[in-house]
C-alpha positions, 0 to 999 in steps of 0.5 A: 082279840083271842079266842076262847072254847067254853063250856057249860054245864046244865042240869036236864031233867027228863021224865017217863024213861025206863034207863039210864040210856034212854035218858041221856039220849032223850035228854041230848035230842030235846037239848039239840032240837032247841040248839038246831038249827041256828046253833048247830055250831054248839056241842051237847055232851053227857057229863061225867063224875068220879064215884068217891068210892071207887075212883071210877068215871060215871056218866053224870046222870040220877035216876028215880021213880022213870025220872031222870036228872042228866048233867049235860055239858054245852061246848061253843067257841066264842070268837074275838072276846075280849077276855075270859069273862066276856067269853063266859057272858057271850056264851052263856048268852047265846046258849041261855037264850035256846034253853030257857029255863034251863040254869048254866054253869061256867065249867072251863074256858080255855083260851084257843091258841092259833 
């Protein structure tokens, strides 16, 4: 059976921060402290988006009033699935359970090649 690398995408909200850095900083380190240690495996990055105006890379993060929403992207490589979509479930799955509340989105999945 393949093997797949997953991505999810989450919206992380963080409040009482003063910047932008600090709020994709805090929101990483309060995502890996419900990751770790069990799923130390699982990657947290910030996302990114492309400005409509500009064409230019972003770091995917709003912020308002030292309230911050961050788009956080969850890689985790799922093995012997049998196809994309159990992948997808089996990811979502196992990253679900740490970040209750927390709603995921599939963003890719890409077949690992050995």
């Amino acid at each position: 059976m393949p093997n797949y690398r997953v991505l999810l995408e989450a919206a992380w909200l963080v409040k009482d921060v003063e910047s932008v850095n600090d709020a994709m900083g805090v929101a990483i380190s309060e995502a890996g402290k419900r990751l770790n240690p069990k799923l130390n495996y699982v990657e947290v990055n910030v996302g990114t988006i492309i400005c409509p105006a500009c064409n230019e890379e972003l770091d995917s993060v709003f912020m308002a009033a030292k309230t911050a929403l961050v788009g956080l992207f969850f890689e985790m490589r799922v093995f012997d699935a049998e196809s994309e979509e159990h992948a997808a479930r089996i990811a979502k799955s196992v990253i679900g359970k740490a970040l209750k509340n927390i709603p995921l989105k599939i963003s890719d999945i890409q077949k690992i090649e050995d």
